[in-house]
C-alpha positions, 0 to 999 in steps of 0.5 A: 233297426237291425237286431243282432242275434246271439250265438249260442254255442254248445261246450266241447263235450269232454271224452274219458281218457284211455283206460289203463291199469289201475293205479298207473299214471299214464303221463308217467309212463317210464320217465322222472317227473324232471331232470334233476330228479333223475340226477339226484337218484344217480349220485348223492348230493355231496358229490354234485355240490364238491365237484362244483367250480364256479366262475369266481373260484377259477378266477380267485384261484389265478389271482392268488398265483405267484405270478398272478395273472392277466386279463385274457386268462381271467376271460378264457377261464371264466367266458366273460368278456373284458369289462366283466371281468375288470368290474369282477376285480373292481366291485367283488374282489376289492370291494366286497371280499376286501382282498388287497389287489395289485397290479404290475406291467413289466416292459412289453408283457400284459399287466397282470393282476395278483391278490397279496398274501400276507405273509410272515405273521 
C-alpha cells in the first residue's frame, strides 16, 4: 500500500498596511467613491432630470408633426433599427399609450406615420 502523505501548508502571514495620517482613508485619497457622485455634487438633480430626452420622447415628438414622419427619421433619431422601431408604433403607441396612429403614402415618397390629434372639442 502506498500512503498518501498530507500537505501541510501554513497561511499567508497578513502585512500591516502602510501607516497613514490619522483618520485618512487612503483608498480615498482624492477621488469620489463613484461617478455619479461626482456628478451629482456639480449640479442639482433638477437639472439632470429636465434636460433628459429619452428615445420615446424624440420619436412621439416626430409623430405628432403636422407632416408626421417616416421610418428612416424614426431611426436616425432614436439609433434603432427598422423592426424596433415599427414594434415601438405597434406595441407602445397603439397599444399601451392608446394614441390613434395613421398612416399615409403619397405616390413615389416613403409613407409616413403621424398620431391624430383631435381637434375642435
Amino acid at each position: 500500500m502506498t500512503t498518501i502523505e498530507s500537505r501541510h501548508t501554513t497561511p499567508a502571514r497578513r502585512t500591516k498596511p502602510a501607516t497613514t495620517a490619522k483618520g485618512e482613508n487612503p483608498k480615498a485619497a482624492g477621488r469620489p467613491a463613484s461617478a455619479h457622485a461626482a456628478a451629482s455634487k456639480t449640479g442639482s438633480s433638477d437639472d439632470v432630470h429636465a434636460a433628459r430626452v429619452t428615445k420615446h420622447d424624440r420619436i412621439l415628438t416626430l409623430l405628432t408633426r403636422r407632416d408626421g414622419t417616416t421610418i428612416p427619421e424614426m431611426m436616425e433619431a432614436s439609433g434603432w433599427q427598422q423592426h424596433s422601431v415599427r414594434g415601438f408604433l405597434a406595441g407602445t403607441v397603439k397599444k399601451k399609450l392608446g394614441f390613434p396612429l395613421s398612416s399615409s403614402k403619397a405616390e413615389g415618397e416613403l409613407r409616413r406615420y403621424r398620431i391624430d390629434t383631435k381637434r375642435g372639442r
